[in-house]
mmCIF file of the N, C-alpha and C atoms, coordinates in Angstrom:
data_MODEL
# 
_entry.id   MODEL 
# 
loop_
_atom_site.group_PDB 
_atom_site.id 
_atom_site.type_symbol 
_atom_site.label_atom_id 
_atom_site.label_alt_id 
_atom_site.label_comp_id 
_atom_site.label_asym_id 
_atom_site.label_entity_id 
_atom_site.label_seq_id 
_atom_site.pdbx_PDB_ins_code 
_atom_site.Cartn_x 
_atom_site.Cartn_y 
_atom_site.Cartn_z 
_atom_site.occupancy 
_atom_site.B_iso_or_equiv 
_atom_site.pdbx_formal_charge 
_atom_site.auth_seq_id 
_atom_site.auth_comp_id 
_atom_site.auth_asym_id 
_atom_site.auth_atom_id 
_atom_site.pdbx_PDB_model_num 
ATOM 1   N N  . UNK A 1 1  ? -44.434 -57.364 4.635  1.00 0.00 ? 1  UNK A N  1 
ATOM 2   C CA . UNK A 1 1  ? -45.139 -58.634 4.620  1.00 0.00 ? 1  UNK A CA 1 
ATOM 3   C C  . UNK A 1 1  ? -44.145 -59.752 4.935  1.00 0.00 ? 1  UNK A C  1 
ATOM 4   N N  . UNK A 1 2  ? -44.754 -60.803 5.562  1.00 0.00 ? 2  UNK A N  1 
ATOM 5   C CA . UNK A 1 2  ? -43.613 -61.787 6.094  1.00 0.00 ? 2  UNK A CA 1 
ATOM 6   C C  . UNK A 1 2  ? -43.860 -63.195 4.775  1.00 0.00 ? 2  UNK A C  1 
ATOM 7   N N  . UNK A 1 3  ? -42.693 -64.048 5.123  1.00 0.00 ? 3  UNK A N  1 
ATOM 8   C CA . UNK A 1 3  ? -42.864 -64.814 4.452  1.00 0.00 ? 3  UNK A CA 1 
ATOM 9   C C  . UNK A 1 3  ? -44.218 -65.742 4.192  1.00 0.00 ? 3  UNK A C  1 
ATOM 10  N N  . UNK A 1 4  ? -44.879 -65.857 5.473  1.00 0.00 ? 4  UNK A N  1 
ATOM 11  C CA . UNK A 1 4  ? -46.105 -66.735 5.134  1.00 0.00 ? 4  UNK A CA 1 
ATOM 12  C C  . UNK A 1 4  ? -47.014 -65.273 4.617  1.00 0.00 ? 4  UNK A C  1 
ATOM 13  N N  . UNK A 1 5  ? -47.172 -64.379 4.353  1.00 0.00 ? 5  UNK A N  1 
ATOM 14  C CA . UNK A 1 5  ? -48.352 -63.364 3.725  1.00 0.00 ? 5  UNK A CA 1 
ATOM 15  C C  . UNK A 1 5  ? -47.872 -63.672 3.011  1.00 0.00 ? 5  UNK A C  1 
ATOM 16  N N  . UNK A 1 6  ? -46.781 -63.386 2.317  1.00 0.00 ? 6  UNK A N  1 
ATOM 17  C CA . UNK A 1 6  ? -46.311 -63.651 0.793  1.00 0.00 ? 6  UNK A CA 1 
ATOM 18  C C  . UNK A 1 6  ? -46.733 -65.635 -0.168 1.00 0.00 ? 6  UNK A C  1 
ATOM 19  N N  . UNK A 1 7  ? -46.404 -66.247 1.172  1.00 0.00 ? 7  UNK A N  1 
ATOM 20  C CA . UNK A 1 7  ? -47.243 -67.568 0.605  1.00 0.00 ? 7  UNK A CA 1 
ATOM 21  C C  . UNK A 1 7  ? -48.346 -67.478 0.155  1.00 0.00 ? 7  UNK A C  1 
ATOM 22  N N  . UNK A 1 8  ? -49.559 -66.938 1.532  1.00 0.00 ? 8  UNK A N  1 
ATOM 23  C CA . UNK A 1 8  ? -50.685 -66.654 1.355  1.00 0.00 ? 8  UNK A CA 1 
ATOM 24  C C  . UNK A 1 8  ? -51.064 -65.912 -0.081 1.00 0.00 ? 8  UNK A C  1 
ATOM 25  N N  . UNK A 1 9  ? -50.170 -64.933 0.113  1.00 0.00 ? 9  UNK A N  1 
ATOM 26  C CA . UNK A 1 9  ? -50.408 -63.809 -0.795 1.00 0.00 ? 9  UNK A CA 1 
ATOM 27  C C  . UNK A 1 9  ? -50.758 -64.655 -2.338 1.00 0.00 ? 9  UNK A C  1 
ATOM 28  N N  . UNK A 1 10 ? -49.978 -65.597 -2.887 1.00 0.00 ? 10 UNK A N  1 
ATOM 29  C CA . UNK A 1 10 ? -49.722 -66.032 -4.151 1.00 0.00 ? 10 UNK A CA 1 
ATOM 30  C C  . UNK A 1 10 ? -51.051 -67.038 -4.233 1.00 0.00 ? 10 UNK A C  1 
ATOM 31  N N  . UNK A 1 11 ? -51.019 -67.653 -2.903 1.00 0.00 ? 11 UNK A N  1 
ATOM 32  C CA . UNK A 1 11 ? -51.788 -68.690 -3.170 1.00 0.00 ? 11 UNK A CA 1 
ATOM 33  C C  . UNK A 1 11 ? -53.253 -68.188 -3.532 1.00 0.00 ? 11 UNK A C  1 
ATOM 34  N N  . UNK A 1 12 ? -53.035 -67.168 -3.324 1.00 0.00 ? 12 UNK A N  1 
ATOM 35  C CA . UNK A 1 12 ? -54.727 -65.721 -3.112 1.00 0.00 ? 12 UNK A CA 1 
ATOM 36  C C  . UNK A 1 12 ? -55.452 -66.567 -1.882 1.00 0.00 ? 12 UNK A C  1 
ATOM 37  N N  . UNK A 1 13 ? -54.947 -66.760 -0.985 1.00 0.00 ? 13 UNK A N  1 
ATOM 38  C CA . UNK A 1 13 ? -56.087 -67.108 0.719  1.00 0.00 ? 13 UNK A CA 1 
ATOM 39  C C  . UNK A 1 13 ? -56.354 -66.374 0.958  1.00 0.00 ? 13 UNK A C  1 
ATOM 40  N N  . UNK A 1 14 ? -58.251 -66.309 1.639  1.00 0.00 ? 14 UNK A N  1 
ATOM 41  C CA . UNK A 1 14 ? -58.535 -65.649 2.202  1.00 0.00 ? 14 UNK A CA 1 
ATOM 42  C C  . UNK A 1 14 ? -58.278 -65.631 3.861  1.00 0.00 ? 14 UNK A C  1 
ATOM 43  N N  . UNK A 1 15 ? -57.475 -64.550 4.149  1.00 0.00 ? 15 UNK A N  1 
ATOM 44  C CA . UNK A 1 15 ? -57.544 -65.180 5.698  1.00 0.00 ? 15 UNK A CA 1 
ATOM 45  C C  . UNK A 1 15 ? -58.059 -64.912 6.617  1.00 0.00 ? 15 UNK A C  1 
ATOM 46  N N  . UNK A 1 16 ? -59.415 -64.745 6.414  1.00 0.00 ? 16 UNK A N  1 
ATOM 47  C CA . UNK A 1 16 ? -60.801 -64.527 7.196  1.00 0.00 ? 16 UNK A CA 1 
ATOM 48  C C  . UNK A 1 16 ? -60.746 -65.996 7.523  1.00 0.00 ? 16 UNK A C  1 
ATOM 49  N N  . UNK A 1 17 ? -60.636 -66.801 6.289  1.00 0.00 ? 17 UNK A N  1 
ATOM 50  C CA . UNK A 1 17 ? -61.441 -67.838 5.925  1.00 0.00 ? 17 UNK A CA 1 
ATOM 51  C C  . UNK A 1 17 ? -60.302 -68.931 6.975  1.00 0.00 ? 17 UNK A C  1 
ATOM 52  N N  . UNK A 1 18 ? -58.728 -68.856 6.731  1.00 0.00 ? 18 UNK A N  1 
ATOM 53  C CA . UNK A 1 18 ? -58.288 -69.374 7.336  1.00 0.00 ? 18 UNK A CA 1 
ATOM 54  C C  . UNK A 1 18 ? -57.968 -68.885 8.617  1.00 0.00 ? 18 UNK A C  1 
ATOM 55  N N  . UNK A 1 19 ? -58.830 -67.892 9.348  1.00 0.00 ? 19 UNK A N  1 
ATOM 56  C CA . UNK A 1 19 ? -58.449 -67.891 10.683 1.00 0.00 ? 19 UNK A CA 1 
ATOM 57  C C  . UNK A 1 19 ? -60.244 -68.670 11.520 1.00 0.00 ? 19 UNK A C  1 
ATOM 58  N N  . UNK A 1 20 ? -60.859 -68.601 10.295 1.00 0.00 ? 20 UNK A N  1 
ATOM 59  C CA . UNK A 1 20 ? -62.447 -69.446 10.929 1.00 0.00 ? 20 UNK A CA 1 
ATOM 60  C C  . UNK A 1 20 ? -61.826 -71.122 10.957 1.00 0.00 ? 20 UNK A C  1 
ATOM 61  N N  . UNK A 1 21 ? -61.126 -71.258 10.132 1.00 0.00 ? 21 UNK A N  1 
ATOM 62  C CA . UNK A 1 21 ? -60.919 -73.143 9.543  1.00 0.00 ? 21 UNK A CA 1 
ATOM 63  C C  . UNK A 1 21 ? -59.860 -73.197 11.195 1.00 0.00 ? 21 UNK A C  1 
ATOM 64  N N  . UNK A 1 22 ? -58.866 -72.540 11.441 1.00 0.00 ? 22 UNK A N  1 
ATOM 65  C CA . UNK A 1 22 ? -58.336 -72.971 12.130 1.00 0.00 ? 22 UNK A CA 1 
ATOM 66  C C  . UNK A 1 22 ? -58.118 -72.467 13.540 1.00 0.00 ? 22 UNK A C  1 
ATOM 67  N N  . UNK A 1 23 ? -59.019 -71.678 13.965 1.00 0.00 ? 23 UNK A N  1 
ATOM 68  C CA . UNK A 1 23 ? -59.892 -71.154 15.400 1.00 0.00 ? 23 UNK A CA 1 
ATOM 69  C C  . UNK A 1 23 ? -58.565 -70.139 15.747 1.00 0.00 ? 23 UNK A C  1 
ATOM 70  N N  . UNK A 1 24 ? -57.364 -69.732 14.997 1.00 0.00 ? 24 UNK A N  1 
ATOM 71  C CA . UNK A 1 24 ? -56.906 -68.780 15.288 1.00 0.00 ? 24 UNK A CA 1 
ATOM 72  C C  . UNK A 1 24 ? -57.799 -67.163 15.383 1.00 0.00 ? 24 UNK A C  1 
ATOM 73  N N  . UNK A 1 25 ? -57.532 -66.219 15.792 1.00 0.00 ? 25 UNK A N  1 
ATOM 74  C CA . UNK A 1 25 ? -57.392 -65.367 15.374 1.00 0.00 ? 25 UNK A CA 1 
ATOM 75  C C  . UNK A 1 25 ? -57.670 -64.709 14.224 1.00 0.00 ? 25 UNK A C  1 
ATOM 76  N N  . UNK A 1 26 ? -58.519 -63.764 13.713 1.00 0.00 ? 26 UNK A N  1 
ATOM 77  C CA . UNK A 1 26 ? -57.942 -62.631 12.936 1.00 0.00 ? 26 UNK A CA 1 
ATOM 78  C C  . UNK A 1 26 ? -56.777 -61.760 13.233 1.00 0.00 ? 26 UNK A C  1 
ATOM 79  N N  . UNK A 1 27 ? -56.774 -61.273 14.187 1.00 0.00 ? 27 UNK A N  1 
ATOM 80  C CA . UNK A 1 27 ? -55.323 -60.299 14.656 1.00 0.00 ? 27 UNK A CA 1 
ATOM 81  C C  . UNK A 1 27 ? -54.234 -61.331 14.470 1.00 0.00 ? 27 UNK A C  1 
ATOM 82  N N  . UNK A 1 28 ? -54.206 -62.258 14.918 1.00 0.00 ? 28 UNK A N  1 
ATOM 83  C CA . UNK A 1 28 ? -53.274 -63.191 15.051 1.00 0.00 ? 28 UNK A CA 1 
ATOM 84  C C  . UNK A 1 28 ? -52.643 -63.600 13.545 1.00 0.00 ? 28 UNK A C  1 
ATOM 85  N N  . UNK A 1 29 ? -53.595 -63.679 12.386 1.00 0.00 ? 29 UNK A N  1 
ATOM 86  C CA . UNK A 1 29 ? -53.298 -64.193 11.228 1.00 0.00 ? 29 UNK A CA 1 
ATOM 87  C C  . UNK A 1 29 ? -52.576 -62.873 10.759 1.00 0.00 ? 29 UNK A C  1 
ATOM 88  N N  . UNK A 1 30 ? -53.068 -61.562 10.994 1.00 0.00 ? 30 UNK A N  1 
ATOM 89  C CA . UNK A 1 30 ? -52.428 -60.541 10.279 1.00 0.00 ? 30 UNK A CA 1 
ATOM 90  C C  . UNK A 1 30 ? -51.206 -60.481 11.097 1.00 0.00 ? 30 UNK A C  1 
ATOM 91  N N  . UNK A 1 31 ? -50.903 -60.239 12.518 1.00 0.00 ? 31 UNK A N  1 
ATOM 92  C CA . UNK A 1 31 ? -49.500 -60.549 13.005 1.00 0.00 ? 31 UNK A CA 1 
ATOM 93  C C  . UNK A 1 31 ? -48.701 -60.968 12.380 1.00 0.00 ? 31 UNK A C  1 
ATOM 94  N N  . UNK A 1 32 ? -49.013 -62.609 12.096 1.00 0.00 ? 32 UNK A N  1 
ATOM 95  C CA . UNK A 1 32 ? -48.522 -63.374 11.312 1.00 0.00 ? 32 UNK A CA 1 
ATOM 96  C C  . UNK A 1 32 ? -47.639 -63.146 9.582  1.00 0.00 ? 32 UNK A C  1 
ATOM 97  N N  . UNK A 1 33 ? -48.639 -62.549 9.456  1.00 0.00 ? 33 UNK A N  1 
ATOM 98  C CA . UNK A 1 33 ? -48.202 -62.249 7.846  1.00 0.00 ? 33 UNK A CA 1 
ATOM 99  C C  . UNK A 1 33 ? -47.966 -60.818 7.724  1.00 0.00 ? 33 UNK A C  1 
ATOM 100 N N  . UNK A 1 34 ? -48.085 -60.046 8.862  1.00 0.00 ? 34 UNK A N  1 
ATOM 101 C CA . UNK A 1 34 ? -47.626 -58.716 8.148  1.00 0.00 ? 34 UNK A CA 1 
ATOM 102 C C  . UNK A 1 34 ? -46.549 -58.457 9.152  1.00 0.00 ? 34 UNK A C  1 
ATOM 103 N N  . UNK A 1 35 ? -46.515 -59.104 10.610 1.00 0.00 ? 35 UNK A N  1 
ATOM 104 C CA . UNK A 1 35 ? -45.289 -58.727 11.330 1.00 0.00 ? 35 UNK A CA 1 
ATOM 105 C C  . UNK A 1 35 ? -43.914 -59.276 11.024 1.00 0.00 ? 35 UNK A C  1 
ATOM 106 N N  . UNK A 1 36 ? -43.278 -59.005 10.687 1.00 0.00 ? 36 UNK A N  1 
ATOM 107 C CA . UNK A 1 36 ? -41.772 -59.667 10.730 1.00 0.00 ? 36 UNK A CA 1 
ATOM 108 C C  . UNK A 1 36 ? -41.289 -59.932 12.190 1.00 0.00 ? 36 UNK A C  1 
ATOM 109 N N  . UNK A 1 37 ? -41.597 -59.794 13.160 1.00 0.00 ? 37 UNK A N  1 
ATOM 110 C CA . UNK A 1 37 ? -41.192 -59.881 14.271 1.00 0.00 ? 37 UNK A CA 1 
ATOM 111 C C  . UNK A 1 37 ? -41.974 -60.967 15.223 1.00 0.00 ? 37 UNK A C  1 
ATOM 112 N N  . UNK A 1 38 ? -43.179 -61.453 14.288 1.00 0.00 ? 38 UNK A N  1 
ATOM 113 C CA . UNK A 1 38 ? -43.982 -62.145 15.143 1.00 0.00 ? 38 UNK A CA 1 
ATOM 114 C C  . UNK A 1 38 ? -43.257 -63.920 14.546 1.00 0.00 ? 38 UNK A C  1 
ATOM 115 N N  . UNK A 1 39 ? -43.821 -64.297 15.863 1.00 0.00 ? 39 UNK A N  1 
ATOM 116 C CA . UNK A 1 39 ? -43.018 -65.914 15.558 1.00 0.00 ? 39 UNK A CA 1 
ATOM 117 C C  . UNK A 1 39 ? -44.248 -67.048 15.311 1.00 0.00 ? 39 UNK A C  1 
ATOM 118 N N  . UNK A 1 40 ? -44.047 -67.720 14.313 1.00 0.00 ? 40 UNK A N  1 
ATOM 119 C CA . UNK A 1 40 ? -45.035 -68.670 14.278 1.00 0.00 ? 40 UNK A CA 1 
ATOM 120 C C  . UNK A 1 40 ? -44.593 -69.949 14.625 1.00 0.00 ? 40 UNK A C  1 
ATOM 121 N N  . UNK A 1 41 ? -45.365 -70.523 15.840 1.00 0.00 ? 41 UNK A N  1 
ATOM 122 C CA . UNK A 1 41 ? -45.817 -71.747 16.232 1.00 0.00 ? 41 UNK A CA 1 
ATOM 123 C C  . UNK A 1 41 ? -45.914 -72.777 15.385 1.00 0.00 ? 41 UNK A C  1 
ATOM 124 N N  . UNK A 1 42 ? -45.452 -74.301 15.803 1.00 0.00 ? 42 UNK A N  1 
ATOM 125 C CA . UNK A 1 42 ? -45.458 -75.095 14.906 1.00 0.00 ? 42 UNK A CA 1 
ATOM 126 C C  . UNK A 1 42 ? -47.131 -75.620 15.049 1.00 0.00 ? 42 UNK A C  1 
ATOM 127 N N  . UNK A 1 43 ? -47.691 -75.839 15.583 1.00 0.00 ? 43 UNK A N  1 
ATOM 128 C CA . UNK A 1 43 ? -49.114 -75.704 15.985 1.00 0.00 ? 43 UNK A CA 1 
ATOM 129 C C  . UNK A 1 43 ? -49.674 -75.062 14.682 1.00 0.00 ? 43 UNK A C  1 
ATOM 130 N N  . UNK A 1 44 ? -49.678 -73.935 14.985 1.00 0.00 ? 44 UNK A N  1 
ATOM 131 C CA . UNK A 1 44 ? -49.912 -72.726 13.743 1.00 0.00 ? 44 UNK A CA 1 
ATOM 132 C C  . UNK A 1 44 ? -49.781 -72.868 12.443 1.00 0.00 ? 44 UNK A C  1 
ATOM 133 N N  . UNK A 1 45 ? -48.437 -73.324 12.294 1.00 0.00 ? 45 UNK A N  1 
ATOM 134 C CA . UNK A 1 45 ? -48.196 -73.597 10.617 1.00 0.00 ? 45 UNK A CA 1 
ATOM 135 C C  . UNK A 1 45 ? -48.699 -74.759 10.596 1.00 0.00 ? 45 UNK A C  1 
ATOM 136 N N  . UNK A 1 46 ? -49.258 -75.678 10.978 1.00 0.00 ? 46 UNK A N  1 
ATOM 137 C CA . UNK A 1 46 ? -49.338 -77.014 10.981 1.00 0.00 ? 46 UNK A CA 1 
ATOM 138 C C  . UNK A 1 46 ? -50.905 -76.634 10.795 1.00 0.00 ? 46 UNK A C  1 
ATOM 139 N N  . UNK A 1 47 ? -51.896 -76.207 11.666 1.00 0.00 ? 47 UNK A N  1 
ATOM 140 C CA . UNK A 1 47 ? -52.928 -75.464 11.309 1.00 0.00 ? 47 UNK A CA 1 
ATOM 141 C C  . UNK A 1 47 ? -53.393 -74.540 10.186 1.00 0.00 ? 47 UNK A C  1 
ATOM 142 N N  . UNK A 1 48 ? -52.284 -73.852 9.800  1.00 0.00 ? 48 UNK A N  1 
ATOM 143 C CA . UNK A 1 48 ? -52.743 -72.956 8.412  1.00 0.00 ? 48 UNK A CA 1 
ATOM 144 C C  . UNK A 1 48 ? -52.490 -73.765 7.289  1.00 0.00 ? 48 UNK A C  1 
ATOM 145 N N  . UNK A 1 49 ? -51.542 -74.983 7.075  1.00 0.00 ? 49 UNK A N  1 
ATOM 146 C CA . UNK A 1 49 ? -51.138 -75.630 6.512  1.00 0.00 ? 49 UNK A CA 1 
ATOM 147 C C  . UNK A 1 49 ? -52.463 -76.395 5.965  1.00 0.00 ? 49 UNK A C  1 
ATOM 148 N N  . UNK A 1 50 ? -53.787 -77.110 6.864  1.00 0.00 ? 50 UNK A N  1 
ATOM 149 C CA . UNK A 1 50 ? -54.399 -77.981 6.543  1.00 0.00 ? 50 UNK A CA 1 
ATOM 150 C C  . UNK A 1 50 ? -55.643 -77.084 6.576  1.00 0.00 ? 50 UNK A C  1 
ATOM 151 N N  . UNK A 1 51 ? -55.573 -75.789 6.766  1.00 0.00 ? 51 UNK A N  1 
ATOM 152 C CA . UNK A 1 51 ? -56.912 -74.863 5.937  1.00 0.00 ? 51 UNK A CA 1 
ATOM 153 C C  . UNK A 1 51 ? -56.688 -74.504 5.037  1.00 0.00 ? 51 UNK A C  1 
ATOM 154 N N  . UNK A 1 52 ? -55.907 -74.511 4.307  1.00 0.00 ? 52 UNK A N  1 
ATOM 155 C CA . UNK A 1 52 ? -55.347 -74.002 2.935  1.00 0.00 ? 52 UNK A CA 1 
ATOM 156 C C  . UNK A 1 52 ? -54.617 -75.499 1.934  1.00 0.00 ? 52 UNK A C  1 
ATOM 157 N N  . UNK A 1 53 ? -55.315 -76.648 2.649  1.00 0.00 ? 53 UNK A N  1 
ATOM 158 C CA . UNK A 1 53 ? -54.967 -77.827 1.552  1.00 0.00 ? 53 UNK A CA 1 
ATOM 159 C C  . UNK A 1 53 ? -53.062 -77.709 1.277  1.00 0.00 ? 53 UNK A C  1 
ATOM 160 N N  . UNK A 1 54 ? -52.384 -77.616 2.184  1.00 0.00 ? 54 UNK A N  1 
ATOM 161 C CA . UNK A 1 54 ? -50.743 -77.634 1.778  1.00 0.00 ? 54 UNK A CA 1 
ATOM 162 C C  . UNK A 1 54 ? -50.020 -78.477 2.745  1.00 0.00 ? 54 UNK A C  1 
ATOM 163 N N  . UNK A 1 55 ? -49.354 -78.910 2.289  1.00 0.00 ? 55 UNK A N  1 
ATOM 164 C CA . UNK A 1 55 ? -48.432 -80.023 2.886  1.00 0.00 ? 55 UNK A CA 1 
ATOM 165 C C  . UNK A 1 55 ? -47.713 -79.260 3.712  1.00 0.00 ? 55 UNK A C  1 
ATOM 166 N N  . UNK A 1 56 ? -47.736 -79.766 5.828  1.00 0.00 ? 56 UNK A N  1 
ATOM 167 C CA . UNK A 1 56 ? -47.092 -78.687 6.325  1.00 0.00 ? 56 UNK A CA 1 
ATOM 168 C C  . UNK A 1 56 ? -45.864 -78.795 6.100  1.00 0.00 ? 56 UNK A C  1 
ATOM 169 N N  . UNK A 1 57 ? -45.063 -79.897 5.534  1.00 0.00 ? 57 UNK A N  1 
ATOM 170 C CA . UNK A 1 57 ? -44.009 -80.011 5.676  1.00 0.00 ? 57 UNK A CA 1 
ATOM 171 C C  . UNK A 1 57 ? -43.409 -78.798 4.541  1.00 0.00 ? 57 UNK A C  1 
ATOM 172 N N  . UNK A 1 58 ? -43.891 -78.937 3.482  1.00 0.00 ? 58 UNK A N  1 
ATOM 173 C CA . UNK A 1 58 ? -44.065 -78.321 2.204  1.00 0.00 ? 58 UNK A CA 1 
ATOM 174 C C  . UNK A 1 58 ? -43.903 -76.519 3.058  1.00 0.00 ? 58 UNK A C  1 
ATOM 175 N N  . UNK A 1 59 ? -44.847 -76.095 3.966  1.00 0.00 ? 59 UNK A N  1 
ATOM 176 C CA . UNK A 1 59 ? -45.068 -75.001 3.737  1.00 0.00 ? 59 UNK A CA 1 
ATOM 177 C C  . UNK A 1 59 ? -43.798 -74.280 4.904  1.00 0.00 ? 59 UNK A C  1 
ATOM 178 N N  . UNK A 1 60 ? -43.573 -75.568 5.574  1.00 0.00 ? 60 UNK A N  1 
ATOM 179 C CA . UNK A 1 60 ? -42.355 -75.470 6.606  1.00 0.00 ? 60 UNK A CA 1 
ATOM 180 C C  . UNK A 1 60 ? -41.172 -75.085 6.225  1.00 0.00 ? 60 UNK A C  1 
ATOM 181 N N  . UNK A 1 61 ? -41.092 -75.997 4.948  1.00 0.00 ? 61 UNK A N  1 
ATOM 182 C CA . UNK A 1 61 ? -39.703 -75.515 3.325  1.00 0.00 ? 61 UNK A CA 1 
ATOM 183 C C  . UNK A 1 61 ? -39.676 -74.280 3.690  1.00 0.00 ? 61 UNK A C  1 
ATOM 184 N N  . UNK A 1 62 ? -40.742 -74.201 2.891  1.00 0.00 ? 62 UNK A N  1 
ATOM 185 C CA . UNK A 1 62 ? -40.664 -72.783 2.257  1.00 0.00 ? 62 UNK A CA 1 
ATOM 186 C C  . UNK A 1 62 ? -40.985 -71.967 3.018  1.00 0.00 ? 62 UNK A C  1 
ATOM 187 N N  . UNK A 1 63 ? -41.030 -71.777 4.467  1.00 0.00 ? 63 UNK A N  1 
ATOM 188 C CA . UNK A 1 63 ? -40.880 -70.575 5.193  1.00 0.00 ? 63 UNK A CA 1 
ATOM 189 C C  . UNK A 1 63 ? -39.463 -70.654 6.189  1.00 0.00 ? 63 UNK A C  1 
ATOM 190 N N  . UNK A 1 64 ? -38.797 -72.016 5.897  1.00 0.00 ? 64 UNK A N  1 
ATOM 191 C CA . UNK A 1 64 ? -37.916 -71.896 6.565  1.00 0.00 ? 64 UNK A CA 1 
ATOM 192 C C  . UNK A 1 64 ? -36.642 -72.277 6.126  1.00 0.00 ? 64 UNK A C  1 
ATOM 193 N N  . UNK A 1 65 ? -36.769 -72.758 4.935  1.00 0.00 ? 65 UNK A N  1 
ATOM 194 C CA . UNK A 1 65 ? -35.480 -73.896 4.444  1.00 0.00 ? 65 UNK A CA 1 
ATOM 195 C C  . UNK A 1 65 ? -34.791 -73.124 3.556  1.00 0.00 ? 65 UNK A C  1 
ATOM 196 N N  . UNK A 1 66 ? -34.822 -71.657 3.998  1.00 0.00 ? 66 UNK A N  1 
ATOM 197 C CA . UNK A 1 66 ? -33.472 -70.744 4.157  1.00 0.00 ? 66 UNK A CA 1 
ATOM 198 C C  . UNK A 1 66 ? -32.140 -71.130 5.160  1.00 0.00 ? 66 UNK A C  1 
ATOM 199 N N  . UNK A 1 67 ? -32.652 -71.850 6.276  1.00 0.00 ? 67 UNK A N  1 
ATOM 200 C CA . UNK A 1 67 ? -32.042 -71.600 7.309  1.00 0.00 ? 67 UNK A CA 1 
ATOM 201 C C  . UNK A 1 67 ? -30.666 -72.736 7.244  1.00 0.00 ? 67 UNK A C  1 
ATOM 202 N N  . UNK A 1 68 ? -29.530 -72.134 7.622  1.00 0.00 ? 68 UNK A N  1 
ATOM 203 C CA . UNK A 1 68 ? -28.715 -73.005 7.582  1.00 0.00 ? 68 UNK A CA 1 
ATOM 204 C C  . UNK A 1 68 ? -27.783 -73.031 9.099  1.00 0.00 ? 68 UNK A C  1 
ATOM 205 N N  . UNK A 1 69 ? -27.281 -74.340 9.396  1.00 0.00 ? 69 UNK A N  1 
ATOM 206 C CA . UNK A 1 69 ? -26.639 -74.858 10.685 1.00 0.00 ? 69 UNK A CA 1 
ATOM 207 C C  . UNK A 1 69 ? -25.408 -73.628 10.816 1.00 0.00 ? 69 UNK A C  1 
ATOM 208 N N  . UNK A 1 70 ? -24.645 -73.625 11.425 1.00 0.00 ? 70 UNK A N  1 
ATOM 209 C CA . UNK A 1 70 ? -23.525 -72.571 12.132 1.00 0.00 ? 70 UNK A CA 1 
ATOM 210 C C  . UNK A 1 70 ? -22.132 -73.891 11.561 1.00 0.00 ? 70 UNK A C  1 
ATOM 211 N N  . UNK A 1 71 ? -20.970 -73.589 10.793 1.00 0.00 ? 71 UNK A N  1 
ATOM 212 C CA . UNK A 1 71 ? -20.007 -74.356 10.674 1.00 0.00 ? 71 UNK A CA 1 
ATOM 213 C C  . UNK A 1 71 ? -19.547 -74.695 11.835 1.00 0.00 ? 71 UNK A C  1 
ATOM 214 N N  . UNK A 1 72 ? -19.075 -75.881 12.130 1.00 0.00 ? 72 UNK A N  1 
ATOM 215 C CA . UNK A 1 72 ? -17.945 -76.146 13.301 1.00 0.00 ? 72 UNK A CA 1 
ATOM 216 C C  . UNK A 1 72 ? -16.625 -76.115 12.390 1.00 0.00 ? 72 UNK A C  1 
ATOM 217 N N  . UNK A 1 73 ? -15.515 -75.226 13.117 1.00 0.00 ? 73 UNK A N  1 
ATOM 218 C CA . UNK A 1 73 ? -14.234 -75.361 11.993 1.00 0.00 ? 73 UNK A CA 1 
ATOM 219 C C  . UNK A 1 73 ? -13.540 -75.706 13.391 1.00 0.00 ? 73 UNK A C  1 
ATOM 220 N N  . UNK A 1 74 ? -12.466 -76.304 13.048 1.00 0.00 ? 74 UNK A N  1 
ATOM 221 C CA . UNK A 1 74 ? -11.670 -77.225 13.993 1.00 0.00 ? 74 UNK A CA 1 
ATOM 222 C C  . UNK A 1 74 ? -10.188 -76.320 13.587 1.00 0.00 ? 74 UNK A C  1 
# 
């Protein structure tokens, strides 16, 4: 399961429900959350974000604000 199923997962979404609210896909939503390999669109999160009532910035965090810059060492 990828990080946004695991969002989903907690939040208990249905994502029937959020692939009707936001004209994605069904295949596309399970990609999403069960592929690790699949990439989500800022479109997308920005879309699942406001069928599921969550701040995209909020849900942007937390699927991404693992990520850290590369050091420059001199």
């Amino acid at each position: 399961m990828t990080a946004l199923g695991e969002f989903l997962a907690k939040r208990s979404v249905n994502k029937s429900m959020v692939a009707r609210r936001t004209g994605l896909s069904k295949a596309r939503i399970n990609e999403l959350t069960l592929n690790a390999s699949s990439h989500l669109r800022a479109e997308e999160l920005y879309l699942i974000a406001k069928a599921i009532d969550a701040n995209p910035c909020e849900l942007l965090n937390k699927l991404y604000g693992h990520l850290q810059l590369i050091s420059e060492e001199e």
